[in-house]
N, C-alpha and C positions, 0 to 999 in steps of 0.2 A: 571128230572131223575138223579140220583145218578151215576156216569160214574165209571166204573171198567176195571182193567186191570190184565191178568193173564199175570203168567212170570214163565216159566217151561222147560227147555231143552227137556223132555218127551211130545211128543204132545198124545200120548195118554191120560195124567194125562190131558194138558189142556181141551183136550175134554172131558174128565167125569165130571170138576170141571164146563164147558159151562151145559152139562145135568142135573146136580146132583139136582139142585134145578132148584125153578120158579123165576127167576130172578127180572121179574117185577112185582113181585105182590109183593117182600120188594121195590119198588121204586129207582130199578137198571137195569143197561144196561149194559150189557159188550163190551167196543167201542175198546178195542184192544188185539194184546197176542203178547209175545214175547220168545223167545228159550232162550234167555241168557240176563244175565243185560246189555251189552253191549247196544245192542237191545232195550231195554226197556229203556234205560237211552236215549236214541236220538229221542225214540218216547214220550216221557212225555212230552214234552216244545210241540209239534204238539196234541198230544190229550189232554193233560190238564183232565187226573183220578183223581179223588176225592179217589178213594183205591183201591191200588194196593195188590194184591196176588202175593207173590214170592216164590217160593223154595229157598234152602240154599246154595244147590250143585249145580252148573251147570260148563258147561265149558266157557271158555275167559273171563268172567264175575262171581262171584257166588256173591248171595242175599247180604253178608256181606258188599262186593264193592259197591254194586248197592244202599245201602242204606246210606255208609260214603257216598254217591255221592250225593246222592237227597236230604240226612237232612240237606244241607245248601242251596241247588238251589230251593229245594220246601217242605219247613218246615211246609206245611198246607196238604202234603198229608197221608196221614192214610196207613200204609203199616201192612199186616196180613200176618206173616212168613210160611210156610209150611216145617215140615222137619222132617224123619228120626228119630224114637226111638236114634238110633245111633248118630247121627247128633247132640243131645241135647248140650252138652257144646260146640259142637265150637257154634250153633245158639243162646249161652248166649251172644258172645262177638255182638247180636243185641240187647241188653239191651241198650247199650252207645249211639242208635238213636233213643232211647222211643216209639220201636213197640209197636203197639197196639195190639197184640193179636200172637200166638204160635197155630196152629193146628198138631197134629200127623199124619202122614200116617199109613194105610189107612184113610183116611178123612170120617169123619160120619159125615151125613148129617144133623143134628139137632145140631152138634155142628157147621158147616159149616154157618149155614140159622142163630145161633144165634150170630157168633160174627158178620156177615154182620149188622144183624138187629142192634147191641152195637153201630157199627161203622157208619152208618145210623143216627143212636138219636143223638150222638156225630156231626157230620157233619151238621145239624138242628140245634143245639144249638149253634154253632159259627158263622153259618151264622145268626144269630139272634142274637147272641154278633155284628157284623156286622152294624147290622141296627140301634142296641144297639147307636153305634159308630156314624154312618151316624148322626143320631136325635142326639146324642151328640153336633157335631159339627154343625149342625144349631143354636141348643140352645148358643152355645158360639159364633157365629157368632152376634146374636141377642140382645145376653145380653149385657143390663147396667155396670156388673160387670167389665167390660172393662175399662171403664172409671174410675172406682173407683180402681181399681186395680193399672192403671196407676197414679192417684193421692198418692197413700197411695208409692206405691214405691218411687214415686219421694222424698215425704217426705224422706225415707231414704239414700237420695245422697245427702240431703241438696238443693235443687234443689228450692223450694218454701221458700224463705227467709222473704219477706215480707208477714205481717202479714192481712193484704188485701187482698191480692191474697189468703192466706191458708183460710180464712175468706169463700171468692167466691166459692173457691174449695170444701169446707166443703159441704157449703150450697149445690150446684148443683148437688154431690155424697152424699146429705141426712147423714152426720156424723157428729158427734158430739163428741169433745173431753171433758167433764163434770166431768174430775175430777183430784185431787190436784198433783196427782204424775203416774208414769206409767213406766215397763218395757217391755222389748221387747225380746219373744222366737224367733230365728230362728229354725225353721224344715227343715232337709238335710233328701234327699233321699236315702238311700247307693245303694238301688237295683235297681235304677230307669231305668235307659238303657235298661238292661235284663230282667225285668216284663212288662215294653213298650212293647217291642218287640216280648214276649210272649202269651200277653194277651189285647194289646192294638194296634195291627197292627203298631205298630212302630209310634203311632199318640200323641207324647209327650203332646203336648199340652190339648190332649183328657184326658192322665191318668195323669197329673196337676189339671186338672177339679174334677176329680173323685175325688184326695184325696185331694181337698178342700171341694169338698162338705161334704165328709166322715168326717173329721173333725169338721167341719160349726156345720152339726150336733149331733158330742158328744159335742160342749162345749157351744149348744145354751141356756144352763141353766146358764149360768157362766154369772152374771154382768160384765159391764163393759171390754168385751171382743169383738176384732175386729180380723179375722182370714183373709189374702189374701194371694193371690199367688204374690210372687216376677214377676214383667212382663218382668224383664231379665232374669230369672234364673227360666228354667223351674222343674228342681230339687230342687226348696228352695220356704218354704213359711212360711209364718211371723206371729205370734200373738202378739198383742199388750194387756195388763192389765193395764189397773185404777186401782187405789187403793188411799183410804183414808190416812191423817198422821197417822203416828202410827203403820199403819199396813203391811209393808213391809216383816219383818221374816211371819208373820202368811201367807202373799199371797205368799213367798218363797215353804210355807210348801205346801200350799194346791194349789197353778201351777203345782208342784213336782208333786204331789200326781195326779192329774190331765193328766198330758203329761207323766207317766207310762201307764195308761191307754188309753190312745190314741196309744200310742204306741203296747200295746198290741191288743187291738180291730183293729187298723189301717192293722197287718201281717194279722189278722183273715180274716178278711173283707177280703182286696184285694191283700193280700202277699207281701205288700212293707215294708222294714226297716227302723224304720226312729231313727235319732240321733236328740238330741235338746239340743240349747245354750241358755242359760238365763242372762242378761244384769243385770247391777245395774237397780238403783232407779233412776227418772229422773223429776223434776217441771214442766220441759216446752217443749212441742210439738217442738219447734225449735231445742230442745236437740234430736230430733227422729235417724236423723244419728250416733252421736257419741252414743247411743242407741243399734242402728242397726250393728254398727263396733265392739262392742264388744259381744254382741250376735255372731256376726261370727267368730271369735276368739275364742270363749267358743265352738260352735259345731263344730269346725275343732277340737278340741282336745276332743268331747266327745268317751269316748271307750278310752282314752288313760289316763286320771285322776283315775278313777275305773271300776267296772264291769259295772257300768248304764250307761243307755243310755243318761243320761239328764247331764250336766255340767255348772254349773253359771261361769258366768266369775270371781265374786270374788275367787271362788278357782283355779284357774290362774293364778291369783296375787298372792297368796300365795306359789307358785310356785317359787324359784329362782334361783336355785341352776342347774348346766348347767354341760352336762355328757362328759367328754373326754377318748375315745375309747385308753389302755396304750396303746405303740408302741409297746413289746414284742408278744402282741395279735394280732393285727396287722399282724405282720408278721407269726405269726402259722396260722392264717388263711387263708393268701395267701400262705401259703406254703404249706398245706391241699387241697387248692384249685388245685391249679398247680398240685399236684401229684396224685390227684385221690382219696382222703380219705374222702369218703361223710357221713362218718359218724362223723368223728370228724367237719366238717364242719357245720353241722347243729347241735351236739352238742355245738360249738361254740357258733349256733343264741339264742337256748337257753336258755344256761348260760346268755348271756348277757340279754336276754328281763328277765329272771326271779331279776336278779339283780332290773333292771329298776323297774319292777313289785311293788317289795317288798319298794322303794322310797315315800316317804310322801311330799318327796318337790325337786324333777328333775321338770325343767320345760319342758311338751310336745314336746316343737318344739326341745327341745335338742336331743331327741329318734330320731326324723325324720331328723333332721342335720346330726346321728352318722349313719342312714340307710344309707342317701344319701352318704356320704364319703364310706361308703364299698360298693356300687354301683360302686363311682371311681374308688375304687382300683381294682373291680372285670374287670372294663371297661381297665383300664391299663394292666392287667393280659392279658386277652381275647386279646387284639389288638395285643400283641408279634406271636398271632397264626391265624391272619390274619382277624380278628370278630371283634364288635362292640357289646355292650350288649345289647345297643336301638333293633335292628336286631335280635338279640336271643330273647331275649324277647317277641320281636316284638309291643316296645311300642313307642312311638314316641319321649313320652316327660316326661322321669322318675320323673325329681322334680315337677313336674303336680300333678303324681300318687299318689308319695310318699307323698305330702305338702296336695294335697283335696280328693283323692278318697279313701285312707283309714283310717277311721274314728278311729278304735280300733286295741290296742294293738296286740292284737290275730292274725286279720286280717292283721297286718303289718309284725309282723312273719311269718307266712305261708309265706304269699308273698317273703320276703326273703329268705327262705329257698329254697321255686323254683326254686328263680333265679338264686342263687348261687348252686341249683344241675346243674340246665342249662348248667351255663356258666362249670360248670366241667367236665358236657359230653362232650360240643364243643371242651373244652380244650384238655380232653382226646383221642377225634375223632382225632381232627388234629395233635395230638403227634403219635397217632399209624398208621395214614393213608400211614403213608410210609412203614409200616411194610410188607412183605408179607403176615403175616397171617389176616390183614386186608384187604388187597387187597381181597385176598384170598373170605373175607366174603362179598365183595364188586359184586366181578366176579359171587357167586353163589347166590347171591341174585337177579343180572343181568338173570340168567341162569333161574330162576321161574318163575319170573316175567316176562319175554320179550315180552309177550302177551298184557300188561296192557302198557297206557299211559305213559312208562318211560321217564324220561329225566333229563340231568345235573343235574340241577337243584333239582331234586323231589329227585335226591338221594342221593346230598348231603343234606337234609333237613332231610333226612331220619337216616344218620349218624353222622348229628350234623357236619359238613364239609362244610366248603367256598368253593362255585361249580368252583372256578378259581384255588384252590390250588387242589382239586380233577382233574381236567384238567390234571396240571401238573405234578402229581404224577403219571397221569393215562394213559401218552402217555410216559414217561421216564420207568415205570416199565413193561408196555403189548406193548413198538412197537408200537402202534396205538392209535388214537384218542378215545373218549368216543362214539359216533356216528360210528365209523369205528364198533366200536366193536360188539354193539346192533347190528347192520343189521346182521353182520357174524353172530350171533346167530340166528337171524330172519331167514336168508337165511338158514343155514343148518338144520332149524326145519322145513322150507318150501319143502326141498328137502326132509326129510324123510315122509314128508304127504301127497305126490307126489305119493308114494309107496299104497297109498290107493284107492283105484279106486271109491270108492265111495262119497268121498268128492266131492264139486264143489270148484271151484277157490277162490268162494266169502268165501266160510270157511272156506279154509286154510289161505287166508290175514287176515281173522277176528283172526282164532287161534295163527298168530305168530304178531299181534300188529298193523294192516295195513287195517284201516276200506274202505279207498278208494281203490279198486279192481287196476283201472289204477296206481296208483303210485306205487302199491306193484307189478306188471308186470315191471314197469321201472324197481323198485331194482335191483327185478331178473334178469333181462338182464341186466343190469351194473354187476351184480356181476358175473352170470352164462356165460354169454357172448350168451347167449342162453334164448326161449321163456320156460315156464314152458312145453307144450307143446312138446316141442323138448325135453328138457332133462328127460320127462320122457320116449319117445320113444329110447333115448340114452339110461338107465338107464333097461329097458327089449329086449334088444338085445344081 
């Protein structure tokens, strides 16, 4: 059975939406309910729903929280919104966690029993992609292609030198190198990580599989053609071309012509990007490395020679000419930076890529040398105001980024522009944070929120702010610590819901931020000097 869960601060609403339909005749259960996201989010990892019903509105928790919370912890549950004519645009900003489905209030029951039914088929079909997966991975457990795989790569480390052993290897992996010359595509994945993980349970090795077979067979009519996965490198796989003397331009043309179309059929198929490097001309299997090194050369700079996706390494060579960022630009840019001016800033990026752009003979790596140095400078910038740009960023290991993971010009743009907005809000955060009227936004944003999981931390993240200079700006300006502070909020919103007779204990700690009962009676006695208990009998006398 298909497990469901409602989540409604109105238990009436839950109760009509238990009624409303026949639950198990669509192949559902409903195994829990919950008043607020709060609630719901601490029971998901114990009941384990397959789809959740939420409201938009509620209190300590509303649907929006509940769902930035679950679309990273439980990416495979199915969540179906409930809300309010009224409610419509803030329940858009559920768009950014790709709900599956928007119902109105009053809920009709035939739209109710149809998006279950949607999201039912849906939930069948992945567990079935699933099993997809399972028999995947026996199949590759099993296969021969293993063996040949790791033979053909070793070829390109140079690894098998003597001509006996490539001889033995041939023969045992059934291949045959039969002809007078040969080049060597590399295929790069750009989407590789993030279609895994989407659509392939994060099982790399599973979607390497796939888009070799996907490939295997568009170019199983092509002579003289050998397609494998690199067995290092589960984002990269290699085609090898024979070709006769003579005919080298003509097999330029028609590989070209070739690996567009794989590349297009390849998104179609199973939504991966791929980029491709094409090698010289080579006589001898033993040339397979120096072959294979410049194939990877050529598709580390495909997207950054022209708009295609394909790049031979001869136009690389023809390539010479090497780009130096003037120093007067330089410095309008960090000084753009520094003061807050985001749009001349990314006017800046570009100017400069359009320059690049418009070049017949910049060579590649010169673009990503002149990105990397304004990384520097931005990294120099940032550190005066206590940040790191790896940290902002949040990437570990920028020349990585910058040198393999973006392919095309475009995409290296963008990317800088980000960063360099990033690093200008950080900049700007930590220049204003001493102001009062930052404070200011700091204290009332503290005053909303205090219900929700706050901390140092989260909000300095929140304002672009190093949580140690936030600290110090935040016990020198308010008298009090960051932690002193939150509780005095907590505490004097626990004392006015005290005033309520109908509340229980457990929901006023829930409403002011304080999901364990006992620890939020500690506060309150540390702080009240007194049980809640007492002070509300002080407080009607």
């Amino acid at each position: 059975m298909i497990r469901i869960m409602i989540v409604d601060d109105e238990e009436w609403i839950r109760l009509g939406l238990r009624e409303q339909i026949d639950w198990s005749s669509l192949g559902t259960e409903i195994v829990g309910e919950a008043q607020n996201g709060r609630v719901a989010l601490q029971m998901l990892d114990e009941l384990r729903p397959d789809i959740v019903l939420t409201d938009i509105r509620m209190p300590v928790m509303d649907g929006i929280t509940l769902l930035e919370h679950a679309h990273q912890a439980y990416p495979d549950i199915i969540f179906i919104v409930i809300s309010g004519f009224a409610e419509f645009e803030y329940a858009r900003k559920a768009l950014t966690y790709r709900v599956f489905d928007y119902l109105l209030k009053p809920i009709e029951e035939d739209k109710l029993e149809a998006s279950i039914q949607n999201a039912v088929a849906i939930i069948k079909e992945n567990e079935k992609t699933k099993q997809d997966l399972i028999d995947l991975r026996i199949q590759l457990n099993e296969s021969s292609h293993l063996s040949r795989e790791k033979f053909l790569t070793s070829l390109l480390t140079g690894s098998h030198v003597g001509v006996e052993e490539m001889t033995r290897e041939m023969d045992r992996n059934q291949l045959s190198f039969n002809w007078p010359y040969f080049m060597i595509t590399v295929v790069k994945v750009e989407n590789f990580t993030e279609i895994t993980a989407r659509h392939y349970n994060s099982e790399s090795n599973v979607s390497s599989f796939v888009i070799n077979n996907v490939i295997s067979e568009l170019v199983e009519h092509i002579d003289n053609m050998i397609v494998f996965r690199n067995y290092t490198k589960q984002d990269e796989l290699v085609m090898i071309k024979g070709f006769d003397d003579g005919e080298y331009q003509e097999t330029i043309q028609e590989l070209t012509a070739e690996c567009n179309r794989i590349i297009t059929s390849v998104k179609s198929i199973i939504r991966f990007e791929l980029y491709m490097g094409m090698s010289s001309g080579f006589a001898s299997m033993k040339d397979a490395a120096q072959s294979y090194t410049q194939a990877v050369e050529a598709v580390r700079h495909a997207g950054m020679v022209h708009h295609s996706r394909i790049v031979q390494y001869d136009e690389i060579t023809r390539r010479n000419d090497y780009f130096i960022y003037p120093d007067d630009k330089e410095k309008s840019f960090l000084y753009y930076l520094e003061n807050g001016y985001s749009k001349q800033v990314t006017d800046m990026i570009e100017d400069f890529f359009r320059e690049i752009n418009n070049s017949q003979s910049l060579h590649p790596q010169s673009i990503r040398n002149t990105v990397l140095e304004l990384c520097m400078l931005m990294n120099k910038t940032v550190k005066k105001y206590q940040g790191l740009l790896e940290d902002i960023l949040q990437e570990s290991n920028l020349p990585d980024k910058i040198t393999n993971e973006l392919f095309s010009s475009a995409a290296l743009e963008n990317w800088l522009k980000q960063s360099a907005l990033k690093a200008l809000y950080f900049i700007q955060a930590n220049k204003k944070v001493g102001s009062k009227k930052a404070l200011d936004d700091i204290v009332a944003y503290l005053q909303a929120h205090y219900a929700e999981n706050i901390n140092l931390n989260s909000v300095a993240e929140t304002y672009f702010i190093n949580p140690a200079y936030l600290s110090r700006i935040f016990k020198n300006q308010m008298g009090q610590n960051f932690n002193e502070y939150v509780s005095k909020i907590r505490m004097d919103a626990a004392a006015r819901l005290l005033q309520q007779d109908h509340l229980k204990l457990s929901d006023i700690s829930l409403r002011v931020g304080y999901e364990n009962v006992n620890y939020f009676l500690k506060k309150f006695k540390e702080h009240f000097g007194c049980t809640p208990s007492e002070y509300k009998k002080v407080g009607k006398m």
